[in-house]
C-alpha positions in Angstrom: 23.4 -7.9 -21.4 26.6 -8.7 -22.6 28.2 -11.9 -23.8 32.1 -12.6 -23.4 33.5 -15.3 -25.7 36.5 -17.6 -25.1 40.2 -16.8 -26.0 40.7 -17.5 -29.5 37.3 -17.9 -30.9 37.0 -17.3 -34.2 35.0 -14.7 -36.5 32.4 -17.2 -38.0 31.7 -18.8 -34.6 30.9 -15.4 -33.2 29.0 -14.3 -36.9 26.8 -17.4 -36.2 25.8 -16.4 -32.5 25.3 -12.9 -33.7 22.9 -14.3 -36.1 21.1 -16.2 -33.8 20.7 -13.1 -31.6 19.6 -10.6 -34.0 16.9 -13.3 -35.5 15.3 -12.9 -32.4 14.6 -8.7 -32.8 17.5 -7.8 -31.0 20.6 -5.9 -31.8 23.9 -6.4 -31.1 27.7 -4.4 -30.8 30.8 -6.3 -31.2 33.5 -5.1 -29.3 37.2 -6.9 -29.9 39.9 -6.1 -27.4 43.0 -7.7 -27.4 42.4 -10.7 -25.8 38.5 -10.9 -25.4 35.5 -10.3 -27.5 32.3 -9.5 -26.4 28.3 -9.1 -27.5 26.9 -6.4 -26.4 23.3 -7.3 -26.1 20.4 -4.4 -26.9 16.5 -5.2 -26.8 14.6 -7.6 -24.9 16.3 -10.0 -23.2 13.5 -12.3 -22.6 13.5 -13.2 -25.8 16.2 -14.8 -25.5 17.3 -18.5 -24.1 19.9 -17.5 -21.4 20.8 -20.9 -20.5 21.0 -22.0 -24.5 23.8 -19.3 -25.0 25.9 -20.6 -21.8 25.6 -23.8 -23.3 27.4 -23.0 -26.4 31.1 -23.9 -26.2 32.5 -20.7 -27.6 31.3 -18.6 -24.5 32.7 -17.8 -21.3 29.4 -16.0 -19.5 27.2 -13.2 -19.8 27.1 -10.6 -18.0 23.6 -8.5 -17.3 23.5 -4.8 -17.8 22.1 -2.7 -14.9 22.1 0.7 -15.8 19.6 2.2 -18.2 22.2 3.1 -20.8 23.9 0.3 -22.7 25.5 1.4 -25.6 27.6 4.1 -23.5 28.1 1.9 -21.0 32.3 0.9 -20.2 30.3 -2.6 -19.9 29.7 -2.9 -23.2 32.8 -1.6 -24.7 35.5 -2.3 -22.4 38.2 -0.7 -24.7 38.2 3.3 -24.5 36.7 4.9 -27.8 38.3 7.4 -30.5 36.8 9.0 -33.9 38.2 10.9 -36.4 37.2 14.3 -36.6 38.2 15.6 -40.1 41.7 14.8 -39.8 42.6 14.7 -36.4 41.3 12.1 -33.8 39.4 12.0 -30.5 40.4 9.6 -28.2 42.4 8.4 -25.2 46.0 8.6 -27.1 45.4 12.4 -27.8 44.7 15.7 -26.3 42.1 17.4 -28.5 41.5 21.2 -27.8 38.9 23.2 -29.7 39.3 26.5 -29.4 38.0 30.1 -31.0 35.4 32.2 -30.1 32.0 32.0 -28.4 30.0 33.6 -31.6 31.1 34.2 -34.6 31.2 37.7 -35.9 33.1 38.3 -39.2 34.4 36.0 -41.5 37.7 38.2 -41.3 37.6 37.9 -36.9 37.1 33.4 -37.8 40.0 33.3 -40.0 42.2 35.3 -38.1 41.6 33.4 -34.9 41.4 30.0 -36.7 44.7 30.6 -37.8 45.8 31.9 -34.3 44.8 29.1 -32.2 45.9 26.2 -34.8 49.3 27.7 -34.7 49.0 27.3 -30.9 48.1 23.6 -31.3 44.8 23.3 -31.6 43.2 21.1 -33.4 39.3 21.8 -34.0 37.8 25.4 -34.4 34.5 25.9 -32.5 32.7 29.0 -33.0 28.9 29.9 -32.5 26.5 30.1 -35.4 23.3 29.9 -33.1 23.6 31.7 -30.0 20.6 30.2 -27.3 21.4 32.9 -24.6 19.6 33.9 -21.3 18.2 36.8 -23.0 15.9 36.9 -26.0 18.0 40.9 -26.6 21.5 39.4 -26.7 23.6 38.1 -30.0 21.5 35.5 -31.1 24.2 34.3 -33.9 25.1 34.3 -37.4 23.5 31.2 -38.2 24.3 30.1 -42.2 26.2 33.1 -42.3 27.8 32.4 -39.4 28.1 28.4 -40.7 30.0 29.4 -44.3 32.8 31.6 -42.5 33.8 28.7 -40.5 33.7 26.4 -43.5 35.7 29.3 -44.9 38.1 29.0 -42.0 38.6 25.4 -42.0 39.3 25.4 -46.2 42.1 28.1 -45.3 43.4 26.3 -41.9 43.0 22.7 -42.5 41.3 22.9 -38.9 37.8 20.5 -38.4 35.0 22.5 -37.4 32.5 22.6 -34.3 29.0 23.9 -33.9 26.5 24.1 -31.4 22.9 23.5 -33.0 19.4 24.3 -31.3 17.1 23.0 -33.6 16.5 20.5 -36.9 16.7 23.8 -38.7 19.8 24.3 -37.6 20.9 20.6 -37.6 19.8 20.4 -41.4 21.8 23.8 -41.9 25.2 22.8 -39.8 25.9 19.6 -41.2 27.2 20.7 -45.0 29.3 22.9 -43.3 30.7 21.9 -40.7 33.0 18.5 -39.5 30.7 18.7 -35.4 28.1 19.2 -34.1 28.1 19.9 -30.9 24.7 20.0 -28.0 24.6 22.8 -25.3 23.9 22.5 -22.2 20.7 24.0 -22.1 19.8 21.3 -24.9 20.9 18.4 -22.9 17.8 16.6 -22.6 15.9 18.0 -25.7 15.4 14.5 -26.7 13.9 14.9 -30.3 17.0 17.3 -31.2 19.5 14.7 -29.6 17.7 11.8 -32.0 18.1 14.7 -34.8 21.7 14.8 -34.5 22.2 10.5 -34.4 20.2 10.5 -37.6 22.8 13.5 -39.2 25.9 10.8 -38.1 28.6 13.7 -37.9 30.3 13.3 -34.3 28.9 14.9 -32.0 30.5 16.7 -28.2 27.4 16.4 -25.8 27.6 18.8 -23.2 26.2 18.3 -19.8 22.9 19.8 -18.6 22.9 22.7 -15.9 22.1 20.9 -13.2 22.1 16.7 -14.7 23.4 14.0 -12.8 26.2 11.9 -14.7 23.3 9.1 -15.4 20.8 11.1 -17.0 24.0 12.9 -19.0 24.8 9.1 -20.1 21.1 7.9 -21.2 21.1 11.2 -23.2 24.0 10.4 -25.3 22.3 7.4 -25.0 19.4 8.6 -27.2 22.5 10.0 -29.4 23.7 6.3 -30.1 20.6 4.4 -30.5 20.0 6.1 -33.8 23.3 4.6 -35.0 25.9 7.4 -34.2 28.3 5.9 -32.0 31.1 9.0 -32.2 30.4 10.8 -29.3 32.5 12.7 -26.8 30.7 14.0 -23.6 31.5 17.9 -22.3 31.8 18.8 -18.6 31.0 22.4 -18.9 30.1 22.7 -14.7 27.0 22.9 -12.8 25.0 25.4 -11.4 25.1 24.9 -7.1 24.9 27.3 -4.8 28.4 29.0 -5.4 28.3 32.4 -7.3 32.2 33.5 -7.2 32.2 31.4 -10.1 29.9 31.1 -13.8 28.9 27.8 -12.5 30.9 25.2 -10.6 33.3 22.8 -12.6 33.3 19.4 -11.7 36.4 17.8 -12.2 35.5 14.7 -10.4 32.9 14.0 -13.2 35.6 13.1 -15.7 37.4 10.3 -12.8 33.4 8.8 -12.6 33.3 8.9 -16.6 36.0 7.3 -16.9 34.6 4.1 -15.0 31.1 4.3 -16.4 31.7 4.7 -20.4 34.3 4.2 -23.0 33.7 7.9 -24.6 35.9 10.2 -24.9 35.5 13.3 -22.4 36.2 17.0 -23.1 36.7 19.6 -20.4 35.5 23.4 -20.9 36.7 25.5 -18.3 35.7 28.7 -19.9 32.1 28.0 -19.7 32.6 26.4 -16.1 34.3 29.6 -14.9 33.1 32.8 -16.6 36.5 34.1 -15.7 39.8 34.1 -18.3 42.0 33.7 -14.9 40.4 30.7 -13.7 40.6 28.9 -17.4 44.2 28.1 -17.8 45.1 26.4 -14.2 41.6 24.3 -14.1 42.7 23.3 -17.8 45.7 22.0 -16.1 43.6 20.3 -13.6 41.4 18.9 -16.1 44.5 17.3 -18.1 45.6 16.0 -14.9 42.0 13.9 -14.1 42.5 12.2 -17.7 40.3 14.2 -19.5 40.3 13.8 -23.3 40.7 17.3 -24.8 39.9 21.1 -23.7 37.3 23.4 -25.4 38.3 27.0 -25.0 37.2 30.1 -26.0 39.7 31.9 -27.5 39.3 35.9 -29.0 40.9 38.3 -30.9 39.7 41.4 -29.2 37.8 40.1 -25.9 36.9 43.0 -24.0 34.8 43.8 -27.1 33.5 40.1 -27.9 29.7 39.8 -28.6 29.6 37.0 -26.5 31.4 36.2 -23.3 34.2 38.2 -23.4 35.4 38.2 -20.0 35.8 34.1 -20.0 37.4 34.2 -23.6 41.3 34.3 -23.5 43.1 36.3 -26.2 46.1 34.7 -28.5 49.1 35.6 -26.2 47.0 33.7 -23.1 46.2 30.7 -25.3 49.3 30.5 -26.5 51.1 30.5 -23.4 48.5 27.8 -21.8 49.3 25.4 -24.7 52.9 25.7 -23.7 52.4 25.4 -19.8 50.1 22.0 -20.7 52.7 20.4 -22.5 54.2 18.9 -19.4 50.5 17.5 -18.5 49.9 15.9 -21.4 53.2 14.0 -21.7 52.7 12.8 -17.9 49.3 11.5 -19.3 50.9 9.4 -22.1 49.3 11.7 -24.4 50.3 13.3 -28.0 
């Protein structure tokens, strides 16, 4: 449930109703826009005297929640989110691309792309420290090896720094050296990891599940937020469907529904969505176009001999010239 207060009511009025909520057992979010404040509601309602609140001159109505999630929910915080990631910002005034490669390898191959793509324009390096592939046989990842080159990187680029983890272990590992954490697909509804990574309160890029609807994507980052993380930034990496000219199918359409159903900030990977370097750059386009937030995109120095997806990964003259060709996108989105 939410609660909207009047037009010009002041802090201590709406201190003293949050008070009267939370001495109940329930929590609340405040969320001020520019005209309107609201109380998000979170617990059980039942507890509460509906028609005592209504009564109070300082609010307008309330409003029930129906979906399952709350805290992602556009309803509760009608204003679009942004977080600072190191020292550049996710959010609906910017266009955020991470960019580098799938796995690391060396920490001379991290640097030398790190300082490729940021002078491209990007603004986080991601890279792979742990690697949870099809096979058990393929590059399974550096992992605190892996972790300490890009921390290396970043001290040498200025660049923040995203990770995928797969485990505590690797939660408890990631989060000295690194500015994101970031959850696979594959990981999407590994609830205990997803609490894991609200409890380590670094931001976090949640990435959808193979074949998750946009509601069970939401109550998972839901699980995210409940543990008192609120910077997170969902990831539409595509779906798996019946189509095979393509790694999976991306669905662009996703990011117009986001936008309706939550205030957080939504990312667009069209290397994973594809599997195919010549399909990256124009659904990047595409993806700028439906308001996505930023682009993740893997980014090599030597693809055709990457350890890890090599044929989706675009090398530094491709990147380069796909930062250029967005320009024009961005600035017709009212973006920096």
């Amino acid at each position: 449930m939410i609660i909207v207060m009047k037009p010009g009511t002041s802090p201590t009025a709406i201190t003293e109703i949050e008070e009267k909520i939370t001495a109940k057992g329930l929590s609340v979010h405040r969320s001020e826009g520019a005209v309107l404040t609201i109380i998000g509601v979170v617990g059980d309602k039942s507890r509460l005297d509906i028609d005592a609140i209504l009564s109070l001159p300082q609010v307008e109505k309330t409003v029930p929640i129906t979906e399952s999630y709350k805290l992602s929910n556009q309803k509760f915080h009608v204003n679009p989110s942004e977080f600072t990631v190191k020292n550049t910002v996710i959010g609906p005034n910017t266009l955020s691309v991470m960019a580098g490669p799938c796995a690391v390898e060396s920490e001379e191959q991290l640097i030398l792309i790190a300082k490729n793509v940021k002078a491209a324009g990007a603004t986080i390096l991601r890279g792979g420290a742990f690697k949870p592939r099809t096979s058990p046989y393929s590059f399974q990842g550096l992992e605190k090896e892996g972790l300490a080159y890009l921390k290396t990187a970043s001290a040498e680029t200025g660049l923040a720094t995203i990770c995928e983890v797969t485990s505590s272990y690797a939660v408890d590992l990631a989060v000295d050296y690194v500015d994101m954490l970031q959850i696979g697909a594959r990981n999407m509804q590994n609830f205990e990891l997803l609490k894991e990574v609200g409890k380590a309160k670094l931001p976090v890029l949640l990435k959808r599940g193979l074949a998750a609807t946009i509601d069970e994507w939401l109550n998972a980052a839901e699980y995210i937020m409940s543990e008192g993380n609120l910077n997170v930034a969902l990831c539409e990496r595509g779906i798996r469907t019946y189509e095979t000219a393509t790694r999976n199918t991306l669905d662009l359409g996703a990011v117009c529904v986001l936008k309706e159903k939550t205030h957080l900030p939504v990312i667009v990977d069209p290397s994973h969505a594809t599997g195919v370097r010549g399909y990256v750059a124009p659904l990047a386009k595409a993806a700028v176009a439906c308001g996505a937030d930023g682009l993740m995109i893997e980014v090599h120095n030597d693809p055709v001999n990457a350890l890890s997806d090599g044929p989706q990964s675009l090398d530094f003259a491709q990147f380069e010239t796909l930062m250029t060709d967005l320009k024009p996108y961005v600035g017709l989105s009212g973006r920096k």
